[in-house]
C-alpha distance (Angstrom), angle and dihedral (degrees) to the residues before:
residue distance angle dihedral
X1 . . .
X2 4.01 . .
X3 3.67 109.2 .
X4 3.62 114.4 -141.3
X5 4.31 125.1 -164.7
X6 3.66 122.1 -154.1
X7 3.39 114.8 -167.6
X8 3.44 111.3 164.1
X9 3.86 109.4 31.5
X10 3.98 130.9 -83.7
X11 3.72 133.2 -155.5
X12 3.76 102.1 -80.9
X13 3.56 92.7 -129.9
X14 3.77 97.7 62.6
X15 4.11 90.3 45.4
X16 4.12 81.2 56.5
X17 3.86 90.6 51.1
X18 3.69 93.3 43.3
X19 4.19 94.2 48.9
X20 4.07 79.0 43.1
X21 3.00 92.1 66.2
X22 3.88 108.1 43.1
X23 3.55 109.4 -84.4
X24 3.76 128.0 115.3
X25 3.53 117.5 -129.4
X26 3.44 132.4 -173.1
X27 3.75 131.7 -169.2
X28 3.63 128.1 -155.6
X29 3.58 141.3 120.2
X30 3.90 112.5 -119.1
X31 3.85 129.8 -175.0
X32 3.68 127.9 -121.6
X33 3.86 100.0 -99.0
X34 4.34 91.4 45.2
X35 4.01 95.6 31.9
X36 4.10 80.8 60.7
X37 3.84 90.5 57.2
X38 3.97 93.0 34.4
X39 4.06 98.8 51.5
X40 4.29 88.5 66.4
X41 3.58 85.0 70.3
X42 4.29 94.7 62.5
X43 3.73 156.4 85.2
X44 3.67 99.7 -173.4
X45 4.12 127.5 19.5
X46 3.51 111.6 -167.3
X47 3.61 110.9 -152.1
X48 4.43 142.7 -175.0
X49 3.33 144.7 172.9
X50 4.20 91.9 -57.7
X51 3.38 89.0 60.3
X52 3.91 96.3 82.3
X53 3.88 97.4 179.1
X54 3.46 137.4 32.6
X55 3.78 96.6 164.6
X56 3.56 151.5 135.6
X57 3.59 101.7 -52.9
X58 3.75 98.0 49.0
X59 3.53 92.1 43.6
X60 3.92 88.2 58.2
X61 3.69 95.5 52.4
X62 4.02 99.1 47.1
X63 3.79 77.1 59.1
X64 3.77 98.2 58.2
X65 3.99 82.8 68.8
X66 3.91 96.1 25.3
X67 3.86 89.7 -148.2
X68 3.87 91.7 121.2
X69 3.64 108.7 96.7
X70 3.92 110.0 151.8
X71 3.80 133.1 24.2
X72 3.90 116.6 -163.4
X73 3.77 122.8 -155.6
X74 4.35 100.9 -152.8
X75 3.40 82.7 -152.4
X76 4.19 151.4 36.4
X77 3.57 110.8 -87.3
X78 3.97 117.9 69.7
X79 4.27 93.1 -163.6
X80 3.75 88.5 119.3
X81 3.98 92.2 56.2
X82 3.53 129.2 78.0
X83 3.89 86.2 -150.2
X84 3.84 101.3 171.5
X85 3.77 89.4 50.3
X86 3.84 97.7 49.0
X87 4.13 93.7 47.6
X88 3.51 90.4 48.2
X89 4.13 91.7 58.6
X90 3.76 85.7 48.4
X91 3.61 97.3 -91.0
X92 3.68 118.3 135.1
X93 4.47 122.5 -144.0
X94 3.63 128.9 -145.2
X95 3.67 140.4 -170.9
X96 3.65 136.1 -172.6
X97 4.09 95.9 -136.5
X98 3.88 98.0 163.7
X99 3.77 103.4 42.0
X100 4.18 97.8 78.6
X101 3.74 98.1 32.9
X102 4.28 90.9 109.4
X103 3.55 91.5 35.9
X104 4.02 94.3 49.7
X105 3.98 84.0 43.2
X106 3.86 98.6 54.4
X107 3.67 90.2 49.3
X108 3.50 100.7 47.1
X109 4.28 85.7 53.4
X110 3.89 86.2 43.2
X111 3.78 92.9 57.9
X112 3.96 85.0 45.3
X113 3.75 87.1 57.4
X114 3.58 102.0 43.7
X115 4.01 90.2 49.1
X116 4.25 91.2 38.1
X117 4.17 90.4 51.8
X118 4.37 98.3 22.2
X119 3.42 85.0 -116.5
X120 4.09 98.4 158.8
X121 3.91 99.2 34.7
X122 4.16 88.2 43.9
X123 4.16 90.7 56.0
X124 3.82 88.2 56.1
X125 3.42 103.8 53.3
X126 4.04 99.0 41.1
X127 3.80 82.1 51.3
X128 3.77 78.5 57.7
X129 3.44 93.8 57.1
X130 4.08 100.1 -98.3
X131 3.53 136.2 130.6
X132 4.02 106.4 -159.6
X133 4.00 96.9 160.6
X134 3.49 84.8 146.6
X135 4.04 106.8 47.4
X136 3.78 91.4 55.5
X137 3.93 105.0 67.6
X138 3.59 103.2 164.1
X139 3.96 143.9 -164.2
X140 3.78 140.9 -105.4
X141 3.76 114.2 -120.3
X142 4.07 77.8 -163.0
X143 4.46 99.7 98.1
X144 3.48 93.2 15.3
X145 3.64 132.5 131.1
X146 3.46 122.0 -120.9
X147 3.91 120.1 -162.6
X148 4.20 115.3 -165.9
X149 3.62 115.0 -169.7
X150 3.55 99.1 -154.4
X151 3.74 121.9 40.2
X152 4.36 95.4 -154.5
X153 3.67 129.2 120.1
X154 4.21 93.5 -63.8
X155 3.87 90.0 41.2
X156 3.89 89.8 57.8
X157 3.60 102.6 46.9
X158 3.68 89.5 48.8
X159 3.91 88.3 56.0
X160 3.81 89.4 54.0
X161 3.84 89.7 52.8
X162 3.62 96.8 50.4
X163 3.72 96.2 36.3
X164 4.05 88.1 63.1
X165 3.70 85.6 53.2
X166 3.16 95.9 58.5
X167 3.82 108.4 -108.9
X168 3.67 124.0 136.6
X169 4.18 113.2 -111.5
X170 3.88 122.8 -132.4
X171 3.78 112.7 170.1
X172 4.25 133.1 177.8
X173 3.73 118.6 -158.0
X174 3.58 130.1 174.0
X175 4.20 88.5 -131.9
X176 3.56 87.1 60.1
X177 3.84 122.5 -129.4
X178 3.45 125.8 -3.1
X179 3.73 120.7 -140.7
X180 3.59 100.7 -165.2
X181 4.25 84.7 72.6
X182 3.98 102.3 51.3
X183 3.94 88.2 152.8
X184 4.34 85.3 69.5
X185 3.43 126.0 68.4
X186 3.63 124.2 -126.8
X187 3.60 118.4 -142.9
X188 3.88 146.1 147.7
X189 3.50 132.4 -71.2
X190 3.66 87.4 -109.5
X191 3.17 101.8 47.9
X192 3.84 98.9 48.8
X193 3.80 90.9 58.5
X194 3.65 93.6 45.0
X195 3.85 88.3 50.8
X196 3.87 110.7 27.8
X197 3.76 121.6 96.9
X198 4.13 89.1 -162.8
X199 3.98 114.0 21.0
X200 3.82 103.4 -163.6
X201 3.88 116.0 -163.1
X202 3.49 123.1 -141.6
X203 4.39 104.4 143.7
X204 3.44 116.1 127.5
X205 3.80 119.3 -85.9
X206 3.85 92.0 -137.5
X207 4.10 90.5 43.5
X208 4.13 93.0 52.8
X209 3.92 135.8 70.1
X210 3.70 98.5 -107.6
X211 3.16 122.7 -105.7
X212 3.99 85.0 30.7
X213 4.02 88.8 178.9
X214 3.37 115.1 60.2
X215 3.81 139.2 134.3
X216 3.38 97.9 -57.1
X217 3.79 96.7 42.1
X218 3.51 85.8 49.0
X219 4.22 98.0 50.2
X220 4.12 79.1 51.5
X221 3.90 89.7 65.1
X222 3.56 122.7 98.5
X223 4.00 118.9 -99.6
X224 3.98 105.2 -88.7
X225 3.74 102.1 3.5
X226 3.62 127.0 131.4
X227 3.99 138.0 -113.8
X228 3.84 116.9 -149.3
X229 3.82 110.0 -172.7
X230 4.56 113.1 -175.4
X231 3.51 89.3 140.7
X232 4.17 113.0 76.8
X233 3.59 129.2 -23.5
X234 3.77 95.3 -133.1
X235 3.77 96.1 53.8
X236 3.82 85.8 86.0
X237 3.97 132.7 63.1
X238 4.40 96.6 -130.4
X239 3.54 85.3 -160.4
X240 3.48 101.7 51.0
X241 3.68 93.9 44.2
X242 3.83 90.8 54.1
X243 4.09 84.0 50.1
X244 4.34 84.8 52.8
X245 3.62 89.9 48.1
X246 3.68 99.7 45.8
X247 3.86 96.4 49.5
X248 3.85 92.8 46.0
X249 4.01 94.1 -113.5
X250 3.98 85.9 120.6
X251 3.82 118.5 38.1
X252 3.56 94.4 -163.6
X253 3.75 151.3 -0.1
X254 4.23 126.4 -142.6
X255 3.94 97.5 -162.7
X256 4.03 120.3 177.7
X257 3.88 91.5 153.5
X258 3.84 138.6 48.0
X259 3.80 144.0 -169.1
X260 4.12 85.3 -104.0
X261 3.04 129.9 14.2
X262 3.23 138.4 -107.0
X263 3.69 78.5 26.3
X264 4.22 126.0 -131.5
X265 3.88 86.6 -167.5
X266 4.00 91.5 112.8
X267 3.58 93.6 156.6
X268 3.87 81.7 67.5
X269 3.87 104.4 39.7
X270 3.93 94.7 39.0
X271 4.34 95.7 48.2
X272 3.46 108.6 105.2
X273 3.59 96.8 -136.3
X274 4.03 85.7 68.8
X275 3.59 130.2 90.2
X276 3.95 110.2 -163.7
X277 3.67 135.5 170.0
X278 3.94 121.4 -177.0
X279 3.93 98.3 -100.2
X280 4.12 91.5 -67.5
X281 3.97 92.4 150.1
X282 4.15 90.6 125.8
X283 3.51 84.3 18.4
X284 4.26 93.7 124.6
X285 3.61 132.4 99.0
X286 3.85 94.2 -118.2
X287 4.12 92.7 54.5
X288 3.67 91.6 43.6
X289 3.61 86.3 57.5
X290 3.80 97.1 49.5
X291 3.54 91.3 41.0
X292 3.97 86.7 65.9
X293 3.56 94.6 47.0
X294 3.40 95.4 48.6
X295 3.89 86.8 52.7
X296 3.52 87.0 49.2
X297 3.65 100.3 54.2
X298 4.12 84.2 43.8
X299 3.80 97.1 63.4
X300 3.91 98.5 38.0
X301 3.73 88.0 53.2
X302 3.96 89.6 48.8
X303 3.51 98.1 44.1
């Protein structure tokens, strides 16, 4: 019988289907030191965003048993996966990149709301008893320009969002342009931070020089525009952000992911320029659940 490891949760119904149909699956969180020992003993590990390592070391002691064939990433990013190393001992990587596209989407447009309208920082202080209607003056996302870093499955469904709100669509991609979109513009790097009034990132962690916003990406911004990062937490310098956001370069940050995580950078998650959720991007029901058929589909065609 296939073994199967689940470290990091999976939609219950797509555990069901995979014990339906023969396969043994366990789930349970392990740390480093005991996931080293425990990973000898499987086929399959299923692994997310808890998982912080999948590396070298564990790698080398699946192989002392060689019952590790497959490692699944429930997710997009493969950070947590020494990839190259794994295939070369014979053990094959997957992702699920299509499952959280919507969900990344919404919440990269929620965190434009929340900064556009002060949505967040305006909750806390009428639950402190204040009325500041007047102090939070907000924006139209309608005639804005929207700058995506990162023109992939996430980056495209958050131009269709925007797009029906009426905001004009820059976009930079490593591929170059994309003909399938000839209502965006493609432009440069350079010229999307000059030009956009949100820049949205969405690249690849593993594609990008890391952090790929720093101080000087940050002086090329426009004068009051926004940065909305739900891609990866090292993409952007925290410190150099917090610098932005203090001398009124940026007026606000959208932040679902950071450098580590769960983060100690309070100065960050506590200004009230910030918008932050706790790394929810395929954080909905409806992802979850494609995220676990997409696993599902994964193993039966690899077994």
């Amino acid at each position: 019988m296939i073994k199967i490891l689940v470290t990091d949760g999976m939609d219950e119904e797509a555990v069901r289907t995979l014990r339906d149909l023969g396969y043994e699956v366990t789930e349970q969180f392990f740390e480093p030191e005991e996931l080293k020992e425990q990973v000898k003993k499987f086929n399959i590990i299923v692994v997310r965003s808890a998982t912080k390592k999948i590396g070298k070391e564990i790698i080398d002691s699946a192989l002392q048993t060689g019952n590790l064939k497959l490692i699944i990433r429930g997710g997009v990013g493969l950070d947590n996966i020494e990839v190259a190393y794994a295939e070369s001992k014979g053990i094959k990587v997957r992702n699920t990149p299509k499952a959280s596209s919507l969900a990344v989407a919404e919440l990269a447009l929620g965190h434009m709301f929340s900064l556009a309208r002060f949505i967040g920082i305006a909750k806390v202080t009428m639950r402190e008893g204040k009325w500041e209607k007047r102090k939070y003056e907000g924006i139209e996302l309608c005639g804005k320009i929207l700058g995506i870093i990162g023109f992939g499955r996430i980056g495209q469904e958050l131009a269709k969002k925007a797009y029906v709100l009426g905001m004009k669509i820059i976009y930079h991609d490593l591929l170059g342009p994309n003909r399938e979109f000839p209502e965006y513009t493609f432009v440069s790097r350079d010229q999307l931070l000059r030009e956009a009034d949100f820049v949205s990132l969405h690249a690849s962690g593993d594609r990008e020089p890391s952090p790929f916003i720093g101080r000087e990406e940050l002086a090329k911004m426009k004068k009051g525009s926004y940065l909305i990062n739900c891609a990866r937490g090292s993409m952007v310098d925290e410190e150099a952000l917090l610098e932005a956001l203090n001398s009124g370069k940026l007026a606000g940050a959208g932040l679902d992911v950071f450098k580590e995580e769960p983060t100690p950078n309070f100065n960050l998650v506590r200004h009230e320029k910030v918008s932050v959720t706790p790394h929810l991007g395929a954080s909905t029901k409806e992802a979850q659940k494609r995220i676990g058929q997409e696993i599902v589909s994964i193993i039966k065609e690899n077994t």
